[in-house]
N, C-alpha and C positions, 0 to 999 in steps of 0.2 A: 165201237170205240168212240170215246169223247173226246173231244179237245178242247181242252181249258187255257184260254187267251190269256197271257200274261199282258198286266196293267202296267207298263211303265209308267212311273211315279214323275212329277217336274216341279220344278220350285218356282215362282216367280219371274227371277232375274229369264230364265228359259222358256217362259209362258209369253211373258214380253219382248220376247226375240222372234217371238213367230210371228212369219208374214201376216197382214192385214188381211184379209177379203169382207168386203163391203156387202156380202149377200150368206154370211156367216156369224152365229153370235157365239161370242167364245165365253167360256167361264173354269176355273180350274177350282173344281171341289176336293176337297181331301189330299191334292198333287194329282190328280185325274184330269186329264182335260175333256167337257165337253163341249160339244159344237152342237148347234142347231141352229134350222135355217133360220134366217131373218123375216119379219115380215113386214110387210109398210106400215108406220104409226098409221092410225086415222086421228080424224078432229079430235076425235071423243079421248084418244088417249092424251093426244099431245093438250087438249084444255085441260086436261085433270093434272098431269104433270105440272102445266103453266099455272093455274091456280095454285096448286099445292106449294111451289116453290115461292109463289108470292106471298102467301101468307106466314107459311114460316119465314120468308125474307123480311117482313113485315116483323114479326116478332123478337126477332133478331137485332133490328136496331133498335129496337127497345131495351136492351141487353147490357148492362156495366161492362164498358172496355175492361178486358178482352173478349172480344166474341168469338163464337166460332164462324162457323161458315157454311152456306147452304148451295151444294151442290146436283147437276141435275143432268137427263143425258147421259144414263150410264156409264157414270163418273165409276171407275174401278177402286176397290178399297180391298186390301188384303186385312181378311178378317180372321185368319188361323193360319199358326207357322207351326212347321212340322208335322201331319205335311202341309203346305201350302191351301187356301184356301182364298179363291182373289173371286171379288162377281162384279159386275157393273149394277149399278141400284139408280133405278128413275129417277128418286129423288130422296138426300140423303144431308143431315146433319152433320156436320164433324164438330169435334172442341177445340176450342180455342191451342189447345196444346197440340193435339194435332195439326191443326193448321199451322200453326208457327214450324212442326219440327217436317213438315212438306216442301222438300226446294221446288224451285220454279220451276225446272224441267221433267221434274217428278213424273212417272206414266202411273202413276197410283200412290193411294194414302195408304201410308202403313198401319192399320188398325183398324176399328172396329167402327163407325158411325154412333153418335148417342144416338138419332131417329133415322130408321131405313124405312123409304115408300116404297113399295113397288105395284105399279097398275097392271092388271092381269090383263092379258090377252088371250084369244079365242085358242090358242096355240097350247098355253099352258096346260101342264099338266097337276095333277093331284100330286103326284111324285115330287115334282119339281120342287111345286113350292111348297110341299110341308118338310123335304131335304133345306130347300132355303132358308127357312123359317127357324127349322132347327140350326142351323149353323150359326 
């Protein structure tokens, strides 16, 4: 006989109610939560991040007020509602409109990034990120 796990479904506001753990990385796909461990940046990630965000920072004030804004550090952006779909992204574009409708205490962007980086890790899976990709 099989047992078939029932997926409680979470929205946002409920995703960012849960505790912190600093040795955990959280992502809620489709209202799913999933977790997976952490692992240490090395150089090589954190200089590609750190270049990556320079250049487009770079580009950016080249940009007719209003800009948008270049965020880094998997900065959380909820990129599908109903169900929920929230990720942190290395390195990540938003628009000008976005940015503006972001309060300051905000724990995530409501929307979608125009440009998402993400540098892979040894960790990643094929799954992952072609799930990621697609979303």
């Amino acid at each position: 006989m099989s047992e078939n796990a029932t997926v409680v479904l979470m929205n946002s506001e409920e995703f960012f109610r849960l505790p912190d753990d600093p040795n955990v990385r959280q992502r809620l796909m489709r209202g799913e939560l999933r977790e997976d461990a952490v692992t240490k940046r090395n150089p090589n990630h954190s200089g590609a991040t750190a270049a990556l965000s320079r250049l487009i920072g770079n580009w950016v004030v080249q940009q007719p007020k209003p800009r948008g804004k270049v965020y880094d550090g998997e900065a959380y952006f909820r990129i599908r509602r109903d169900p929920d779909t929230n990720v942190g992204i290395d390195v990540a574009y938003a628009s000008a409109e976005l940015v503006a409708a972001t309060g300051r205490k905000a724990k995530f962007l409501d929307g979608p990034p125009v440009l998402a980086v993400e540098v892979l890790s040894p960790h990643d899976t094929n799954e992952d990120i072609e799930e990621a990709v697609e979303e």
